[in-house]
C-alpha positions as CSV (number, residue, x, y, z in Angstrom):
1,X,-63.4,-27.8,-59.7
2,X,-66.0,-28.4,-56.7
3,X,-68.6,-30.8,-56.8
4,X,-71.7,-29.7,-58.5
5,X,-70.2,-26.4,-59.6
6,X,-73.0,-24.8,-62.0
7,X,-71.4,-24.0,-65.3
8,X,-72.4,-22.0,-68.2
9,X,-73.0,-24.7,-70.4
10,X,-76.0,-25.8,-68.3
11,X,-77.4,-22.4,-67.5
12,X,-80.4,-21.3,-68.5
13,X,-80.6,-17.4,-69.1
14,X,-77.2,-15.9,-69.9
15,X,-77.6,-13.1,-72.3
16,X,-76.2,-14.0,-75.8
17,X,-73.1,-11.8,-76.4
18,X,-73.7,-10.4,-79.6
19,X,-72.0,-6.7,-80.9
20,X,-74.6,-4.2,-82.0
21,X,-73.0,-3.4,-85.1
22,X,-73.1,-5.3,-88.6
23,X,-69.8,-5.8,-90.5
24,X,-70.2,-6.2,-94.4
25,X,-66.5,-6.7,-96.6
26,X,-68.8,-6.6,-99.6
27,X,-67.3,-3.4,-102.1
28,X,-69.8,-0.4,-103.0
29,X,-67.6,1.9,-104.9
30,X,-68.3,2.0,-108.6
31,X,-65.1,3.8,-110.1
32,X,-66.6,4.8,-113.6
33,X,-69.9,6.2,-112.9
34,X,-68.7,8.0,-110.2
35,X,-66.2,9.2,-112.3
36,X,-68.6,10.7,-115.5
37,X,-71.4,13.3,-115.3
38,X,-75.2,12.2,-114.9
39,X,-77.1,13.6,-117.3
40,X,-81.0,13.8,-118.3
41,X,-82.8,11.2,-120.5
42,X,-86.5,11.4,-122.2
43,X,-87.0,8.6,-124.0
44,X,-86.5,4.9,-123.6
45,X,-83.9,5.8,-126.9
46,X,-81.0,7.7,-126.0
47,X,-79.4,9.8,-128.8
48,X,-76.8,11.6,-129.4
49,X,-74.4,13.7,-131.9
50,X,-70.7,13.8,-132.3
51,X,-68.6,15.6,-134.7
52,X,-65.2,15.7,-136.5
53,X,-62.6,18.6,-137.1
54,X,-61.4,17.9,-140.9
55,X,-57.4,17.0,-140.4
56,X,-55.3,20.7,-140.7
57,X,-54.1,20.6,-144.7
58,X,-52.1,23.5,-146.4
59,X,-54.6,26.2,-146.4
60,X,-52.8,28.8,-149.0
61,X,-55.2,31.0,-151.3
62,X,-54.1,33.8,-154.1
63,X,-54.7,37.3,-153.7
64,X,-58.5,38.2,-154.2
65,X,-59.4,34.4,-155.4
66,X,-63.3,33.9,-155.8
67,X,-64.1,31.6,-152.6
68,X,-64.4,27.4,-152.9
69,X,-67.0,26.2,-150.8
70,X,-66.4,22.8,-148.6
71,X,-69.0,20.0,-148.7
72,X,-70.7,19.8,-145.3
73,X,-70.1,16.4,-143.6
74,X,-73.4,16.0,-141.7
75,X,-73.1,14.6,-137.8
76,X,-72.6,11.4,-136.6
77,X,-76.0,10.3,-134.6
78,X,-75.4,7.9,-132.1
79,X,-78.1,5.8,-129.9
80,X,-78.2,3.5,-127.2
81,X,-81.4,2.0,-124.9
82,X,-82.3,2.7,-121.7
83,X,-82.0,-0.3,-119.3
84,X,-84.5,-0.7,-116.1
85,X,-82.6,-2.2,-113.2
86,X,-84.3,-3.5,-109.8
87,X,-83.8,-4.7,-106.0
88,X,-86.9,-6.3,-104.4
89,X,-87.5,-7.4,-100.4
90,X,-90.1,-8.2,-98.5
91,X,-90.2,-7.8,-94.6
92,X,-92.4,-9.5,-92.2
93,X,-94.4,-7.2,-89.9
94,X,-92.8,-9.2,-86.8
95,X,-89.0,-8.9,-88.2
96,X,-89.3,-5.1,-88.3
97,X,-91.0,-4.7,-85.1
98,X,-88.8,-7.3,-83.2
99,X,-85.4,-6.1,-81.4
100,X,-82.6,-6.6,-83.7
101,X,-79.1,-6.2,-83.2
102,X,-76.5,-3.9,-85.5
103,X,-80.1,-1.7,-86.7
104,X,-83.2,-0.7,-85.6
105,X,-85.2,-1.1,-88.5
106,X,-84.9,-4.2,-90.9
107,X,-86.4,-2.1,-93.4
108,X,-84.0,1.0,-93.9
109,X,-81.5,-1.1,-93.7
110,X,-82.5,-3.4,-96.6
111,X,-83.3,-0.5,-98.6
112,X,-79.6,1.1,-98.0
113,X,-78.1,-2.5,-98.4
114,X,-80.0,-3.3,-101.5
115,X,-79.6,0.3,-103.0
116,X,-75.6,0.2,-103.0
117,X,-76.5,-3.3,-104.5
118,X,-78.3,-1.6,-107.5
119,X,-75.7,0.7,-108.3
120,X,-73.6,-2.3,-108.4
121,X,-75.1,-3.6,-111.0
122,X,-75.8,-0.3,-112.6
123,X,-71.9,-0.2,-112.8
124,X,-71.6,-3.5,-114.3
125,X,-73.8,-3.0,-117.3
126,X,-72.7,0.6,-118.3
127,X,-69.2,-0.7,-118.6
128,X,-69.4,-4.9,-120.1
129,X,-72.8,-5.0,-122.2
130,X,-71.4,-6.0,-125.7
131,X,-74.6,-4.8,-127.4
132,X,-77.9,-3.2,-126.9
133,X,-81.1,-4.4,-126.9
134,X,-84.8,-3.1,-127.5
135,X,-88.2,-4.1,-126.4
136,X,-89.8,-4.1,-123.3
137,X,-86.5,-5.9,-121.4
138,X,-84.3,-3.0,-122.9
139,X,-80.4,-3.8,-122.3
140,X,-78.0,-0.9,-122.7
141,X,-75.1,-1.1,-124.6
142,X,-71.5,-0.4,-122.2
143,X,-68.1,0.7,-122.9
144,X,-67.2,-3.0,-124.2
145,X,-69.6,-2.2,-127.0
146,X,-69.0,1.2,-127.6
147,X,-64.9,1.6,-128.2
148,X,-64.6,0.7,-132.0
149,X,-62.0,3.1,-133.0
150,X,-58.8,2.5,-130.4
151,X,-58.6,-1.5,-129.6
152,X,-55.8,-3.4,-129.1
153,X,-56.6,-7.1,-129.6
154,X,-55.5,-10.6,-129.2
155,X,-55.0,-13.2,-131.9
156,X,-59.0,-13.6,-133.9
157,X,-60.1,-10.5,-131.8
158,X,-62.6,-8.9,-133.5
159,X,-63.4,-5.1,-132.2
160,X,-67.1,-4.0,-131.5
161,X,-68.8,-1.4,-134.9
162,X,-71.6,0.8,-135.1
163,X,-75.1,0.2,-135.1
164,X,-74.7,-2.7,-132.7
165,X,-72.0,-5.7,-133.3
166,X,-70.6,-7.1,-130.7
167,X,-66.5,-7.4,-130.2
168,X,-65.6,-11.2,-130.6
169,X,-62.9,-12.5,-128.2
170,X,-59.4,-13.0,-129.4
171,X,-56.6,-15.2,-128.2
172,X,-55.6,-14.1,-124.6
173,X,-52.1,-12.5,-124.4
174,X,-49.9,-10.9,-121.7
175,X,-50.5,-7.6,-120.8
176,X,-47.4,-5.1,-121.7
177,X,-46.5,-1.2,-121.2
178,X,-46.0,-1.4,-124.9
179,X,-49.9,-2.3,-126.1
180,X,-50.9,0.4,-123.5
181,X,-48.9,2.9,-125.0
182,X,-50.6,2.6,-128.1
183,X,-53.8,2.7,-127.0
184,X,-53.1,5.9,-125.2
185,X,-51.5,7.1,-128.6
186,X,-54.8,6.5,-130.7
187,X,-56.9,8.3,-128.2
188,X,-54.9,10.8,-128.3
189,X,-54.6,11.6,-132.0
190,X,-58.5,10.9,-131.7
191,X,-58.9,14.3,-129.2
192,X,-59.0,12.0,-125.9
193,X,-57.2,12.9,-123.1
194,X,-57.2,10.2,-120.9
195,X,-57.3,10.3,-117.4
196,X,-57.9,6.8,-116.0
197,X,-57.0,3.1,-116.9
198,X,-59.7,1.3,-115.3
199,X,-59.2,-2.5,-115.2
200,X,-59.8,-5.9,-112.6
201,X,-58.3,-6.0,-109.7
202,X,-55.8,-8.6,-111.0
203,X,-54.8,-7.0,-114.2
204,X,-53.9,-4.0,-111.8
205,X,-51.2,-6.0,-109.5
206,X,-50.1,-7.3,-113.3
207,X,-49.5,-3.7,-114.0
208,X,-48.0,-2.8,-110.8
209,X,-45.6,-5.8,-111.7
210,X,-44.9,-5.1,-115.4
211,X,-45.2,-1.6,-116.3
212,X,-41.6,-0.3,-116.0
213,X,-41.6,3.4,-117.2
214,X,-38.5,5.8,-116.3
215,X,-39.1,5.1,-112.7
216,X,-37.9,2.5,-110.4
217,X,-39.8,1.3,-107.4
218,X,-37.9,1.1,-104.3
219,X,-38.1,0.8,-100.4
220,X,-38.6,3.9,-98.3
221,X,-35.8,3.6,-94.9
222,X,-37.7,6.0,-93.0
223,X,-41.1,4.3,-93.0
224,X,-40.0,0.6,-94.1
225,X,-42.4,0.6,-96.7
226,X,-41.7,-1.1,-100.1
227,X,-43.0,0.9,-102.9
228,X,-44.4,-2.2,-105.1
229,X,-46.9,-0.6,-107.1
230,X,-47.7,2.0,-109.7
231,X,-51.3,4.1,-108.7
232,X,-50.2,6.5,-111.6
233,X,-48.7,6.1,-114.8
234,X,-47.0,9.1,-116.4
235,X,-47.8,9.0,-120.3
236,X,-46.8,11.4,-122.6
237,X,-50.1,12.8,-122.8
238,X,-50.8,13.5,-119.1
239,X,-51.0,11.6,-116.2
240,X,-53.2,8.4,-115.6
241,X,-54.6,7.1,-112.6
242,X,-54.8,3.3,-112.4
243,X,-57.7,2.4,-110.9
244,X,-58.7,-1.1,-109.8
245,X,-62.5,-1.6,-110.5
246,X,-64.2,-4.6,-108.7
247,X,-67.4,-4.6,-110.1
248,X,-65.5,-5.7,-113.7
249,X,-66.8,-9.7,-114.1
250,X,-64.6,-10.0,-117.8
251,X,-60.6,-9.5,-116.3
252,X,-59.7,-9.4,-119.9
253,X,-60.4,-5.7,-120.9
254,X,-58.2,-2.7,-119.4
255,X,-60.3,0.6,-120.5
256,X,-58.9,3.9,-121.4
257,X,-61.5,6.5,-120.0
258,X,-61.9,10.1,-120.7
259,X,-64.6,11.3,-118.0
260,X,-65.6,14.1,-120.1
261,X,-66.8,11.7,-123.5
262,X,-68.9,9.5,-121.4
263,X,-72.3,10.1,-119.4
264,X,-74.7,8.2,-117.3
265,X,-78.3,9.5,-118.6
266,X,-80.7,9.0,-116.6
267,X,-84.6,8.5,-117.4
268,X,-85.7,7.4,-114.1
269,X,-83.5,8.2,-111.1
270,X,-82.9,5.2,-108.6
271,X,-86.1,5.2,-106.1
272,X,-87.5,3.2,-103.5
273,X,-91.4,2.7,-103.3
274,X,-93.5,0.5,-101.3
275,X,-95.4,-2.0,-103.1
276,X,-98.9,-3.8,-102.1
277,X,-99.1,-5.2,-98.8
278,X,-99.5,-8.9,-99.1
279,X,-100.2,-10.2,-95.6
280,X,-98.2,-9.5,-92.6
281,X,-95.4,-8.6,-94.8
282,X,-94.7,-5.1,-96.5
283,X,-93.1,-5.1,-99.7
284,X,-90.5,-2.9,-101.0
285,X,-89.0,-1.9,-104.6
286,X,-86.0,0.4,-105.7
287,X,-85.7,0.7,-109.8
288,X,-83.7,3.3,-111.8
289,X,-83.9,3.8,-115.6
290,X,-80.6,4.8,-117.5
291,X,-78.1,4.5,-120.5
292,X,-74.6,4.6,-121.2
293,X,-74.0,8.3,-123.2
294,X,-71.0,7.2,-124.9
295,X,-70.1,10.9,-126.2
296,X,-67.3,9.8,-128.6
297,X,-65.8,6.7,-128.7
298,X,-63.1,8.4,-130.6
299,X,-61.2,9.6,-127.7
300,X,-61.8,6.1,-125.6
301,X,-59.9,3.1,-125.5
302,X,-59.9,-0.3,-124.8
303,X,-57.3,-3.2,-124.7
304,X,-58.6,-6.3,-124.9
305,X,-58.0,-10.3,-124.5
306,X,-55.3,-10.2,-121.6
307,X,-54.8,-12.9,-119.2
């Protein structure tokens, strides 16, 4: 190197090499309420009806016999609570007006970035609330709470029930083809027809690596690629699609979802408004208002207490 070469690490001035583009790894997709119809709510109590066919019986009468009259079972009214989730930022007056690198304006990004946030944890509560709650910090009650009627539990599990108990956690156990078949059994006989297993990302490669069926996973010669997990499971009663949900915090439950006997209601759709300025900063708010229409349990499922 020559004497008194000038090097970059004593310059003063070199542009900073930075991409315009920002990267974010973090997941957005929420598996069961995009999966379920959103539907209207009017009240901060969410109710609901569901009803029963009586189980087919011998249905023989003689020859011009005087009519017998059925007692009338009246319906099953159901309820949950609407739940108000928010996201909240604040951005200076010089940070949006500054040049920024990967977007143009700090605020539309934060409000995309912090919306896809919200119906993160919109995804979360609709699916592991135990219970709900009333008052002015409503919590809604989520599939963990809802499926009383097909459970299959660990050791000391105790399954959720109607108004509002919670399930209690069993013993944890290993997850087998077997309990899932008679899950998928009870829903079922219960007029479900399920359509998705939706479970943690690590109870899915335990699937992949337990669940056996008729088939036999194998490697394909032409594109040397091993065929080492199952994305559908062939039941008796139709087809399921395992799907992987990464919003799920409890890995212990594996749900049984029938899209059609579950809805997202809505009282207050997710919006962004801004708030009061307070000084050289503007101040920004997205809320939605909703509950977990749990249609009928009946046809749902839910194993619980797996490692």
């Amino acid at each position: 190197m020559p004497a008194n070469a000038f090097l970059t690490n004593a310059a003063i001035g070199n542009r900073e090499d930075l991409v315009d583009m920002i990267w974010n790894t973090a997941p957005s997709d929420t598996p069961f309420v995009s999966a379920i119809e959103k539907v209207k709510a009017s009240a901060v109590t969410h109710e609901w009806q569901r009803d029963v066919i009586a189980t087919p019986a011998a249905n023989s009468v003689a020859e011009g016999a005087d009519a017998t009259y059925t007692a009338i079972t009246p319906t099953g009214r159901l309820t949950n609570q609407t739940q108000i989730s928010r996201k909240s930022f604040s951005i200076s007056d010089t940070q949006e007006r500054v040049n920024k690198a990967g977007r143009k304006s700090e605020i539309r990004y934060q409000t995309v970035l912090q919306g896809k946030a919200l119906r993160k944890d919109i995804e979360l509560a609709v699916i592991e609330n135990p219970t709900y709650t009333v008052g002015a910090t409503r919590v809604t009650k989520g599939l963990r709470g809802f499926c009383v009627t097909n459970n299959s539990l660990g050791a000391g599990g105790v399954a959720p029930a109607f108004p509002n108990t919670a399930p209690v956690d069993g013993t944890l156990r290993n997850i087998t083809e077997a309990f899932a078949r008679a899950v998928v059994l009870g829903c079922y006989q219960n007029g479900g027809n399920i359509s998705m297993l939706m479970c943690a990302p690590a109870s899915k490669q335990t699937i992949s690596n337990t669940f056996t069926g008729n088939g036999t996973k194998f490697i394909k010669g032409e594109t040397n690629k091993v065929e080492g997990a199952w994305d559908v499971w062939g039941t008796d009663f139709g087809d399921l699609k395992i799907v992987p949900n990464r919003v799920m915090q409890r890995t212990r439950e594996i749900y049984f979802v029938d899209s059609d006997l579950a809805a997202l209601a809505v009282l207050r759709d997710m919006e962004d408004q801004e708030l009061a300025r307070i000084g050289s900063a503007r101040n920004f708010m997205i809320e939605s208002e909703y509950a977990l229409e749990c249609r009928e349990e009946r046809g749902l499922g839910c194993g619980r207490d797996f490692n």
